[in-house]
Rosetta silent file (secondary structure, phi, psi, omega in degrees, C-alpha in Angstrom):
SEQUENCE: XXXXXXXXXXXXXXXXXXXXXXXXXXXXXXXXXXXXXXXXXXXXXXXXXXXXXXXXXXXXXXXXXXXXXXXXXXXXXXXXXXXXXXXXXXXXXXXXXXXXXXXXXXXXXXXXXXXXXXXXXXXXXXXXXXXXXXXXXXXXXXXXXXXXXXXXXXXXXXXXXXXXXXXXXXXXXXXXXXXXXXXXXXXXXXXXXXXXXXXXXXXXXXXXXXXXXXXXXXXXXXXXXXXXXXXXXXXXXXXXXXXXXXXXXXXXXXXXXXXXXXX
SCORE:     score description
SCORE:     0.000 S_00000001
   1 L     0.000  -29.198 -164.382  -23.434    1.311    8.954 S_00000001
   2 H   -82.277  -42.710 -176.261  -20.878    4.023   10.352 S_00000001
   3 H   -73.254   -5.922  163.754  -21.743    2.924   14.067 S_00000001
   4 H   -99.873  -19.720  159.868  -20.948   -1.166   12.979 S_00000001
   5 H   -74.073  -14.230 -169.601  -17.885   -0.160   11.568 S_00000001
   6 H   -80.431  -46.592 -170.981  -16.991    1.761   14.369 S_00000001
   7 H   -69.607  -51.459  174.960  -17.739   -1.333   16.633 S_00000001
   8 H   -44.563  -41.738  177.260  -15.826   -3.541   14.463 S_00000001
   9 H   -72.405  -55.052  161.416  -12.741   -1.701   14.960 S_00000001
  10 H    -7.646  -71.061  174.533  -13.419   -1.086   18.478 S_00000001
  11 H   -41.204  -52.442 -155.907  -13.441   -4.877   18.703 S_00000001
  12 H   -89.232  -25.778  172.693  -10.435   -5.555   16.969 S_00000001
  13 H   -74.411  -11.555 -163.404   -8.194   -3.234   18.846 S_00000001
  14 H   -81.395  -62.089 -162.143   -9.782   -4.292   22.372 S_00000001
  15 H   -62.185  -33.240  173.488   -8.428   -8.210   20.817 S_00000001
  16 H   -72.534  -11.109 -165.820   -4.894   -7.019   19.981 S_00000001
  17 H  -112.792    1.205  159.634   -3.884   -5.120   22.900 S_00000001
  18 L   -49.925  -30.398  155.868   -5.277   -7.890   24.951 S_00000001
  19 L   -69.543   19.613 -134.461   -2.184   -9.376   24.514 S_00000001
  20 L   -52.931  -36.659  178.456    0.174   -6.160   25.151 S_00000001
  21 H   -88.911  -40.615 -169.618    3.780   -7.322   25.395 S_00000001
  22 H   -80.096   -4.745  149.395    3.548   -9.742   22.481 S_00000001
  23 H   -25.871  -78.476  179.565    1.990   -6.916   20.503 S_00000001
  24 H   -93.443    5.080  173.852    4.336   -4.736   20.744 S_00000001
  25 H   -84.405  -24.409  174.551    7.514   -7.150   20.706 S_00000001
  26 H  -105.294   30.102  120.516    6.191   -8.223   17.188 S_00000001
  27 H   -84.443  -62.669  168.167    5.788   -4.205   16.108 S_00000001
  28 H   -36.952  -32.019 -170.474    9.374   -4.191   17.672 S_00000001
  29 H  -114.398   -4.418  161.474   10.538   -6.975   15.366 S_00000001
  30 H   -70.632  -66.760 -159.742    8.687   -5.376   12.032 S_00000001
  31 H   -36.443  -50.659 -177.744   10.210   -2.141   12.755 S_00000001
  32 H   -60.961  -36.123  177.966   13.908   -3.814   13.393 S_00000001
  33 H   -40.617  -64.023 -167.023   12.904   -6.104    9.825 S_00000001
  34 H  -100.746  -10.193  145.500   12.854   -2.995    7.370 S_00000001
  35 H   -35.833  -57.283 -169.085   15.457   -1.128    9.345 S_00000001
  36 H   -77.808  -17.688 -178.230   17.708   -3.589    8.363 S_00000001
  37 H   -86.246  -17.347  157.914   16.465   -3.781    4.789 S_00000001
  38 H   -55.943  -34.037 -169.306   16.655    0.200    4.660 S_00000001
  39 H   -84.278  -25.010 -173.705   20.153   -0.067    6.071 S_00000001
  40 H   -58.475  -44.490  173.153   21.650   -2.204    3.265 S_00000001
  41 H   -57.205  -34.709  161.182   20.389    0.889    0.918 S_00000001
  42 H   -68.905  -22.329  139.834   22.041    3.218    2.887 S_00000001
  43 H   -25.078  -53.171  167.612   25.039    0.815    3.164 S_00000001
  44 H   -93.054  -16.779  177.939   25.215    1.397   -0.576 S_00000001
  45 H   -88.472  -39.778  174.539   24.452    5.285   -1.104 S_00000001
  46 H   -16.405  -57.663 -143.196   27.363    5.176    2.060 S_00000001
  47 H   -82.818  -46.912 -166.976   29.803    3.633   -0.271 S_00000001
  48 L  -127.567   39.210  168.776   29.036    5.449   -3.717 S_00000001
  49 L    43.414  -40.803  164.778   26.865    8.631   -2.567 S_00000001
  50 L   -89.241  116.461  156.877   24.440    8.194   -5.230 S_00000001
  51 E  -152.310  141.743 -139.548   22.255    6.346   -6.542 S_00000001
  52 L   -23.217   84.054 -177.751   20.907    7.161   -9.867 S_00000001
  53 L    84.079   -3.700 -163.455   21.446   10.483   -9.155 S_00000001
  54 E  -118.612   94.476  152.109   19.263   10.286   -5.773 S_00000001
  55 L   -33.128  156.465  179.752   21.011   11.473   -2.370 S_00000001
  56 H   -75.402  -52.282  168.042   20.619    9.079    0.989 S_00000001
  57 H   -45.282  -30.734 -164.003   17.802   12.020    2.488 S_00000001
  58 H   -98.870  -38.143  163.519   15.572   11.631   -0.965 S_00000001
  59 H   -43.969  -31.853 -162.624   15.747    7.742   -0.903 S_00000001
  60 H   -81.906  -44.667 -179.439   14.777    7.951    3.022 S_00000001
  61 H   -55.713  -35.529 -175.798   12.131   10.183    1.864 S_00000001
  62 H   -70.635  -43.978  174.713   11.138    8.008   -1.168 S_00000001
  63 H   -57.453  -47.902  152.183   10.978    4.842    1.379 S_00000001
  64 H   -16.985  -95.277  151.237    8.926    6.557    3.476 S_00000001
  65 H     5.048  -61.727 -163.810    6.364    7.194    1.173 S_00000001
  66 H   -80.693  -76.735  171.093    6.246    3.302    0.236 S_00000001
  67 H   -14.352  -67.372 -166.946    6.108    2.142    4.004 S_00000001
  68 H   -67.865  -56.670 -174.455    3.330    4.596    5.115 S_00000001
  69 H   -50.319  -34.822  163.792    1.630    4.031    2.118 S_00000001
  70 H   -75.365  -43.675  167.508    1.553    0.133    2.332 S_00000001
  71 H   -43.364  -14.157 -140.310    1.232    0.377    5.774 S_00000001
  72 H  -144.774  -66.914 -170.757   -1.944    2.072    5.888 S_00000001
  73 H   -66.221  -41.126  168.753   -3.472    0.174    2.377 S_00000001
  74 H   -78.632   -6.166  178.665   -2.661   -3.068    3.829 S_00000001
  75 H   -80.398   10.243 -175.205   -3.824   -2.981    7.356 S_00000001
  76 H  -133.261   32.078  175.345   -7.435   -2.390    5.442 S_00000001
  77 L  -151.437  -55.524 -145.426   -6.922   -4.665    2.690 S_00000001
  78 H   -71.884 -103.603 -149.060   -3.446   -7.735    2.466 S_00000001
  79 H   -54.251  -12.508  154.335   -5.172  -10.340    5.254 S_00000001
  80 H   -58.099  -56.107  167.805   -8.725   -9.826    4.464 S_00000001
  81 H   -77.917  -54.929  146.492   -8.135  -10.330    0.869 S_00000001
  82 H     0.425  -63.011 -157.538   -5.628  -12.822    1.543 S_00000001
  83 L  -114.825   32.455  171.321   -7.918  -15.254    3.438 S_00000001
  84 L  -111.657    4.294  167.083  -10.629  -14.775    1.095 S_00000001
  85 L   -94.213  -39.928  163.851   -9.870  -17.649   -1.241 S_00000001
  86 H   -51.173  -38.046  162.011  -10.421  -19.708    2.098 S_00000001
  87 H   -58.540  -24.860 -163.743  -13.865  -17.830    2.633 S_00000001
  88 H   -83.910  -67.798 -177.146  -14.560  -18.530   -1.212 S_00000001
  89 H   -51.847  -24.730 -160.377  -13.672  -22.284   -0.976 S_00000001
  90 H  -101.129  -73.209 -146.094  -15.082  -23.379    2.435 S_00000001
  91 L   139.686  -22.667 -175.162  -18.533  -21.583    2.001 S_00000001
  92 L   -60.165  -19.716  174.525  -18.071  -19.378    4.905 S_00000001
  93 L   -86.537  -32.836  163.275  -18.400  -15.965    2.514 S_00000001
  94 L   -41.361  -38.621 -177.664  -22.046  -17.029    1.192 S_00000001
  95 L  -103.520   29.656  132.939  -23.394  -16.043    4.584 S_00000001
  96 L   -57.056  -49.873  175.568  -21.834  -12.309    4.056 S_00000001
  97 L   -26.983  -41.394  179.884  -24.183  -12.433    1.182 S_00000001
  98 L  -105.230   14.929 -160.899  -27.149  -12.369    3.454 S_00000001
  99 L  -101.362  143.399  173.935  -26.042   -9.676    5.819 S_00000001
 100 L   -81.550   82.126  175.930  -27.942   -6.217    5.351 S_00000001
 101 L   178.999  149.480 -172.029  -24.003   -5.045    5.092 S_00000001
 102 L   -80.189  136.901  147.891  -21.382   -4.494    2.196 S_00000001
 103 H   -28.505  -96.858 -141.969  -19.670   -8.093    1.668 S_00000001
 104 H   -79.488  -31.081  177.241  -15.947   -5.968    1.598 S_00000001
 105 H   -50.002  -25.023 -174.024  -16.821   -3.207    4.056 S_00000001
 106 H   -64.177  -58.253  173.596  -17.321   -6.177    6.355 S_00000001
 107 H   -68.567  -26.623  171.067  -14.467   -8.074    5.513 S_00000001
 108 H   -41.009  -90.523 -173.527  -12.365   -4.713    5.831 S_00000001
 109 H   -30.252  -57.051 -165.797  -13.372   -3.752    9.179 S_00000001
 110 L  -116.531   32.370  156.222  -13.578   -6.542   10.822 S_00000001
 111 L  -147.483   42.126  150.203  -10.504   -8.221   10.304 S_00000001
 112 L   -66.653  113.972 -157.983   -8.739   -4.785   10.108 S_00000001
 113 L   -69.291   83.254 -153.259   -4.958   -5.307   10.878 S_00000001
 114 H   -88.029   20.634  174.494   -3.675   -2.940   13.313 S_00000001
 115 H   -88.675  -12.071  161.413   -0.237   -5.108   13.305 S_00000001
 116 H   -32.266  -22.854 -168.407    0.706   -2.366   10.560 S_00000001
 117 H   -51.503  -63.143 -170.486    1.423   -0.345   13.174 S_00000001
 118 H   -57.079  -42.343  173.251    4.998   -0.746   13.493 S_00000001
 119 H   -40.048  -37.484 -167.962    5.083   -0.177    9.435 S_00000001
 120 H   -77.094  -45.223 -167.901    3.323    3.133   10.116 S_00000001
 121 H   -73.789  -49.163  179.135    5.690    4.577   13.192 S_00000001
 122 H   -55.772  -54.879  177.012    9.001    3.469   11.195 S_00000001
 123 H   -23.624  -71.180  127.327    7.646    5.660    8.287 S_00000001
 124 H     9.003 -112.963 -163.285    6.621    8.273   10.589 S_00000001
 125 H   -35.387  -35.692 -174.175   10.056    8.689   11.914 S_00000001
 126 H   -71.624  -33.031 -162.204   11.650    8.434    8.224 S_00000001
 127 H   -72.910  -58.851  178.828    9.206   10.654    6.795 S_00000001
 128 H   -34.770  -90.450 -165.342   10.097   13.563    9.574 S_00000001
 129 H   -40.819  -59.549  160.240   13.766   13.339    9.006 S_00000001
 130 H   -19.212  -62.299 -175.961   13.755   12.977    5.616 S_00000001
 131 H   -55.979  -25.776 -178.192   11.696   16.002    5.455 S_00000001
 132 H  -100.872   11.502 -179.581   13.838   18.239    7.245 S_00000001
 133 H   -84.157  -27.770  178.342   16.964   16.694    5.172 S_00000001
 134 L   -93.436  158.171 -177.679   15.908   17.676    2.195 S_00000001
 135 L   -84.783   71.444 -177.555   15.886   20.822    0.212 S_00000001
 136 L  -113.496  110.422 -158.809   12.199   21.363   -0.724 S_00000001
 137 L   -56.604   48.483 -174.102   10.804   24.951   -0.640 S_00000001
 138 L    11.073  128.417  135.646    7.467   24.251    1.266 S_00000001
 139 L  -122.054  169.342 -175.149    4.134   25.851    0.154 S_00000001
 140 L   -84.506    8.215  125.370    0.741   25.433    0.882 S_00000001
 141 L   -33.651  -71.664  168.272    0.592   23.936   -2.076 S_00000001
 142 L  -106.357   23.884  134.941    2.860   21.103   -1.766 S_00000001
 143 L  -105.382   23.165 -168.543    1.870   20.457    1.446 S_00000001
 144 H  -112.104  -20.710  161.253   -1.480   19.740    0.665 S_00000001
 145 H   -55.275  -85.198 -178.981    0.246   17.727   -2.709 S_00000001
 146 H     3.607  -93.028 -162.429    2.063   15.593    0.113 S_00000001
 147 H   -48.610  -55.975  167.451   -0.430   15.037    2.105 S_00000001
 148 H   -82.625    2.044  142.992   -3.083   13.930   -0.769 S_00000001
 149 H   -63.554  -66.666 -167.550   -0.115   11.692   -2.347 S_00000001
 150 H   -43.376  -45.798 -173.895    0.203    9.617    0.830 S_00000001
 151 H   -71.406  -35.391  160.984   -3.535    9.149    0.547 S_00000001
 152 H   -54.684  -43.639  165.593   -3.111    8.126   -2.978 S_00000001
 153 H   -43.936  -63.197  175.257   -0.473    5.815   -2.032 S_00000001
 154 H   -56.393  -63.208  143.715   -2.592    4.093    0.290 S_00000001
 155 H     1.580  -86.362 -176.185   -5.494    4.029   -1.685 S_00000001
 156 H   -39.852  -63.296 -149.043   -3.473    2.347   -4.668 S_00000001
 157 H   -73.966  -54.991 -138.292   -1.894   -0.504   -2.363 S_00000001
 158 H   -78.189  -14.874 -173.143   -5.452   -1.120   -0.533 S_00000001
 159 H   -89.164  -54.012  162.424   -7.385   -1.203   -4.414 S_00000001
 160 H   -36.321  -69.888  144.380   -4.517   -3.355   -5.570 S_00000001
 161 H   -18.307  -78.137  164.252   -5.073   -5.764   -2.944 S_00000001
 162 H     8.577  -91.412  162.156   -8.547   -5.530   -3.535 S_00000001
 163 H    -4.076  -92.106 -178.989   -7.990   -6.660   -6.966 S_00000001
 164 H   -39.867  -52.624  171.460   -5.929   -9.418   -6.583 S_00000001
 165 H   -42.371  -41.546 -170.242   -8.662  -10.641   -3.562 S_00000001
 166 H   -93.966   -0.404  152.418  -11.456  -10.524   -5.916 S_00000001
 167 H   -63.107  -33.276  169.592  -10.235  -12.980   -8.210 S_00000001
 168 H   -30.318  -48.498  176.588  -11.149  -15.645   -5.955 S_00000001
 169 H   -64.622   21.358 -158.634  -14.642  -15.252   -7.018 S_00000001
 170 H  -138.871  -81.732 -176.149  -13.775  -16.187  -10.291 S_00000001
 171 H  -101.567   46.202  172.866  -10.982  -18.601  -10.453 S_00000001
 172 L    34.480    6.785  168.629  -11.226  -19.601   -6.629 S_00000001
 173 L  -160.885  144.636 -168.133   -7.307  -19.152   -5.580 S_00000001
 174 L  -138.401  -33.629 -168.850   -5.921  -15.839   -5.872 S_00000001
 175 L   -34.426  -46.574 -172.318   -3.089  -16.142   -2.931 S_00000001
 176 L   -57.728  -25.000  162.733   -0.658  -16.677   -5.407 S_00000001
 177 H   -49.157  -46.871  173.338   -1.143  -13.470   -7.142 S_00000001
 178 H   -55.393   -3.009 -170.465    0.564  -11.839   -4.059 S_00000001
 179 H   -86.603  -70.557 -173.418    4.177  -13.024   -4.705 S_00000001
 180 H   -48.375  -21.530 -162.607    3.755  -10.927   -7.928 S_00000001
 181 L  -107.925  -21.230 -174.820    2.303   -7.684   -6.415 S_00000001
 182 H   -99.652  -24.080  170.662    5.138   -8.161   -3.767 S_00000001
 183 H   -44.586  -33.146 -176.938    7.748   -8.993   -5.936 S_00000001
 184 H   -97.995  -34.131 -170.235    7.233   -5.676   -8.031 S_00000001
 185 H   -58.943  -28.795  174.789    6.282   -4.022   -4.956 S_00000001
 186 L   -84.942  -30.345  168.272    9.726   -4.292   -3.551 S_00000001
 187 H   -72.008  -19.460  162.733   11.781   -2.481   -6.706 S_00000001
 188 H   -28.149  -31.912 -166.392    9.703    0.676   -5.418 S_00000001
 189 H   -76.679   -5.800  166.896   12.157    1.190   -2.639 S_00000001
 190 L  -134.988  177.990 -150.015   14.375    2.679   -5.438 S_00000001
 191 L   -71.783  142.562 -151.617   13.919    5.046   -8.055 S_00000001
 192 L   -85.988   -2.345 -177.749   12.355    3.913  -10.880 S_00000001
 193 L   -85.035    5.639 -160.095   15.009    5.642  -13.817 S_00000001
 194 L   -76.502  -50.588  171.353   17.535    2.661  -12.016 S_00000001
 195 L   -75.885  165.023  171.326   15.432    0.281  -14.117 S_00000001
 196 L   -82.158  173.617 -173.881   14.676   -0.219  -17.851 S_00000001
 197 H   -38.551  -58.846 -153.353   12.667    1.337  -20.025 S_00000001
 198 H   -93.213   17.970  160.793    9.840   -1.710  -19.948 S_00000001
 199 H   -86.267  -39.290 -153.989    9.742   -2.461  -16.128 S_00000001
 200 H   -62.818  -17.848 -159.550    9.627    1.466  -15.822 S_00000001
 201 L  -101.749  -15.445  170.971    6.819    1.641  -18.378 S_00000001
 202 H   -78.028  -34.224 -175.034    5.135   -1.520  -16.451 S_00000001
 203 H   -80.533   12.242 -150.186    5.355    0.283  -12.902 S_00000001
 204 H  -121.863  -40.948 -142.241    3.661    3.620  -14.906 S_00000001
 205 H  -126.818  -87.264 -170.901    0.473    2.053  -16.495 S_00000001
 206 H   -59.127  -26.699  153.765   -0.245   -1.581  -16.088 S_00000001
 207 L  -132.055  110.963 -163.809    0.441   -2.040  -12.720 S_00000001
 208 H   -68.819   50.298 -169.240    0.641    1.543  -11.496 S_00000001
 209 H   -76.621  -25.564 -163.078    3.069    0.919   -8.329 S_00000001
 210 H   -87.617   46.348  139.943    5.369    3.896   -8.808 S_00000001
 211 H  -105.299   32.177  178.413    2.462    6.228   -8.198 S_00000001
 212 L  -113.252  -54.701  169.946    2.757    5.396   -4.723 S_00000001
 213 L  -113.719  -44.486 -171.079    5.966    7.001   -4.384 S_00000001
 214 H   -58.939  -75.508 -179.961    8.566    7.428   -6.990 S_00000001
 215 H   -39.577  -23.121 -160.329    6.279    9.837   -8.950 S_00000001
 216 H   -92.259  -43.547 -178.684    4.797   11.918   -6.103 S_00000001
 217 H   -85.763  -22.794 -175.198    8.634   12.211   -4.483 S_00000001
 218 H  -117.813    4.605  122.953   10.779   13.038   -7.290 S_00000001
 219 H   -35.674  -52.059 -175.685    7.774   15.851   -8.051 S_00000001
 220 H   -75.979  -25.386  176.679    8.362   17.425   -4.890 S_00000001
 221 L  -121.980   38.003  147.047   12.160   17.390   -5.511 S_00000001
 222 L    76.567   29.770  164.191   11.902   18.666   -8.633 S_00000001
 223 L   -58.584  130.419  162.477   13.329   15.463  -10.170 S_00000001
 224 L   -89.191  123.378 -176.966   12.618   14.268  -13.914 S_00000001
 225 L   -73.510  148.500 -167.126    9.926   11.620  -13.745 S_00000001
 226 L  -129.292  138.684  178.301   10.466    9.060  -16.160 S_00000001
 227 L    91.712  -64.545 -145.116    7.998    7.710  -19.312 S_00000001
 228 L  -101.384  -36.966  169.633    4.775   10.042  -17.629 S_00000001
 229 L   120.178 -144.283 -177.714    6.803   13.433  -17.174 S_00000001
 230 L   -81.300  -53.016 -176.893    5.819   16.305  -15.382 S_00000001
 231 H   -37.058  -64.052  160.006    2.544   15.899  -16.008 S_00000001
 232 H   -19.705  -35.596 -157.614    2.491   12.699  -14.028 S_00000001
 233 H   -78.713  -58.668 -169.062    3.933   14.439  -10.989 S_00000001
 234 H   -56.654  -54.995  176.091    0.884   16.600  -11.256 S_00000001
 235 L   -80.515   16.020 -174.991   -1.907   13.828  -11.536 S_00000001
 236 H   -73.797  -51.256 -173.388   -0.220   11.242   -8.947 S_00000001
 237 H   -63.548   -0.681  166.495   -2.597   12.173   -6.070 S_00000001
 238 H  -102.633  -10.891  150.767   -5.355   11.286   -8.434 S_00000001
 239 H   -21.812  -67.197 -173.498   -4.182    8.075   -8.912 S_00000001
 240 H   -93.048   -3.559  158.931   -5.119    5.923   -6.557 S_00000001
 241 H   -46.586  -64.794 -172.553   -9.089    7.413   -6.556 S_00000001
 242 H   -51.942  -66.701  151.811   -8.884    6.273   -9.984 S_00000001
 243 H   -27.219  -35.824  179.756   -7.785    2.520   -8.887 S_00000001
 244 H   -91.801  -17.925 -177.090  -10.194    2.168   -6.304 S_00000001
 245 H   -66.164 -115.710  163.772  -12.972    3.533   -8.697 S_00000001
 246 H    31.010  -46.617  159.349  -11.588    0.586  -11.155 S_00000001
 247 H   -31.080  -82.525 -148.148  -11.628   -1.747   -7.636 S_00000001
 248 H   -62.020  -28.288  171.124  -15.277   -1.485   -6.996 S_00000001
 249 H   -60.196  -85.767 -173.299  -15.780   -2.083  -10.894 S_00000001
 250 H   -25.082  -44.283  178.668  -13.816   -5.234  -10.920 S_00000001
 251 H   -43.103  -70.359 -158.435  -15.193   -6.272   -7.266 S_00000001
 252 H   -77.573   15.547  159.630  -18.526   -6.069   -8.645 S_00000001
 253 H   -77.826  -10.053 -156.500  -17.545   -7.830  -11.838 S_00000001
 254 H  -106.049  -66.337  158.432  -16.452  -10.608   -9.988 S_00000001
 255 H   -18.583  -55.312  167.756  -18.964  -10.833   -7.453 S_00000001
 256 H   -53.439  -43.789  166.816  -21.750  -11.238  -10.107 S_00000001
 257 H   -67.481   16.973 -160.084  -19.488  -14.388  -11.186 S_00000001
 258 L  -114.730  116.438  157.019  -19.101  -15.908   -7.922 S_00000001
 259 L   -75.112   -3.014  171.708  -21.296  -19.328   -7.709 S_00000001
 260 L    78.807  167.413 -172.973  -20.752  -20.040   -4.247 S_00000001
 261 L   -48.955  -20.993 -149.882  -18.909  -22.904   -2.257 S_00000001
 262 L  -106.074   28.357  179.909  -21.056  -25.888   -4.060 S_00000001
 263 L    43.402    0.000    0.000  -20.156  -24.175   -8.140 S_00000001
C-alpha cells in the first residue's frame, strides 16, 4: 500500500509541474490573495495597535498557524472530498469499492493537491518572522508543543473535511456544507475573546476550529484562553488525533449507508 501511495503522489506532482509557469503564476496569485487579506488586519492593528489585546507579531503568528494548518489539511482532504458528491451521484465511487485499496486513502492520494503550496510558503515566511517578533522563552518543551500543534491543526482541518465529504454517502450532496466550514473558518484569523461568548463556545466544542490556532498560540504566549482555560492550551495538540479518530468513525458510519449510484 505504502509503494501505491508513493506512486500516486509521484504521479500527481510529475502532472502539475508539467505545466511550470502556470503553476507557479497561480501559487504567485494565492500567495498575493491572503497577503492582501492579512494586510487589511494589519491595516487595522496599524491604526489602533491592538486588537483585543493582541499585538500585530502575535496575530502574524496566530495567522500563520491557520494558513499552514489549512494548507497542509486541505491539500489531503478540500478537492477530494469536494468532488465526492459527483463520485457518489454518477456511480464512478462504486468501482473504489472493488479495489484491494482503502476507498479514502485512494481518493487522498491520488487527487492530492499540491496547489496548497503557495498557502504553505506564505505561512512559512509568517511563521519565521512572527517567531522571532515575539517574546516567547523557547524550551524544548514548547518546541516540540509547536511543532505537534501544527500537526494538530492540520489534522483537524483534513478530519473536518473528511466529515463534511462523507455525508454524501448519506444524503448525496454535501458541497454545500463547505460555505459553513469556510464561513466559520475565516473568524479564526482573529482571536477568539473578539467574539461572544456563544460563537466562542461554538469554535471550542461543536465545531472545534479554534484548536487549530487560537488555543495552541495564545498558550505559547501565555495568553488567557477563553471558555477551555489553561487546560485547553495543554490538550490542543491532542485535538485533532481525537477528530480524525471521530473521522474514521463517521466515514465508516456513512459508508455502511451508502447504496450506490442506482439507491
Amino acid at each position: 500500500m505504502a509503494g501505491a501511495i508513493g506512486f500516486m503522489i509521484r504521479l500527481q506532482i510529475k502532472t502539475r509541474v508539467q505545466y511550470r509557469v502556470a503553476f507557479l503564476l497561480n501559487r504567485l496569485a494565492q500567495i498575493i490573495a491572503y497577503a492582501s487579506a492579512f494586510s487589511a488586519i494589519w491595516v487595522l492593528i496599524h491604526k489602533f495597535e491592538t486588537l483585543a489585546g493582541w499585538r500585530w507579531p502575535e496575530l502574524a503568528l496566530l495567522l500563520s498557524f491557520q494558513l499552514l494548518g489549512y494548507g497542509v489539511g486541505a491539500a489531503l482532504s478540500f478537492t477530494q472530498m469536494r468532488d465526492l458528491e459527483d463520485s457518489v451521484r454518477s456511480g464512478r465511487f462504486d468501482t473504489l469499492l472493488v479495489k484491494p485499496f482503502s476507498p479514502w486513502a485512494y481518493l487522498v492520494f491520488s487527487g492530492l493537491n499540491l496547489g496548497y503550496i503557495g498557502h504553505i510558503v506564505l505561512a512559512v515566511g509568517m511563521l519565521v518572522w512572527s517567531l522571532s517578533a515575539v517574546a516567547i522563552d523557547w524550551t524544548v518543551f514548547r518546541v516540540s508543543y509547536a511543532l505537534a500543534a501544527l500537526a494538530s491543526s492540520a489534522a483537524l482541518v483534513c478530519s473536518m473535511l473528511t466529515m463534511i465529504g462523507a455525508c454524501a454517502f448519506v444524503l448525496t450532496r454535501s458541497r454545500y456544507l463547505y460555505s459553513i466550514f469556510f464561513g466559520l473558518w475565516e473568524l479564526t484569523r482573529y482571536p477568539l475573546n473578539l467574539f461572544p461568548a456563544p460563537l466562542q463556545w461554538l469554535l471550542l466544542t461543536a465545531l472545534p476550529m479554534g484548536f487549530m490556532n487560537y488555543v495552541p498560540v495564545a498558550y505559547l504566549l501565555g495568553k488567557p484562553i477563553v471558555v477551555v482555560g489553561e487546560l485547553g492550551g495543554v490538550l490542543a495538540p491532542l485535538a485533532g488525533p481525537l477528530l480524525v479518530g471521530l473521522a474514521v468513525l463517521q466515514w465508516r458510519y456513512c459508508i455502511r449507508r451508502y447504496q450506490g449510484a442506482g439507491g
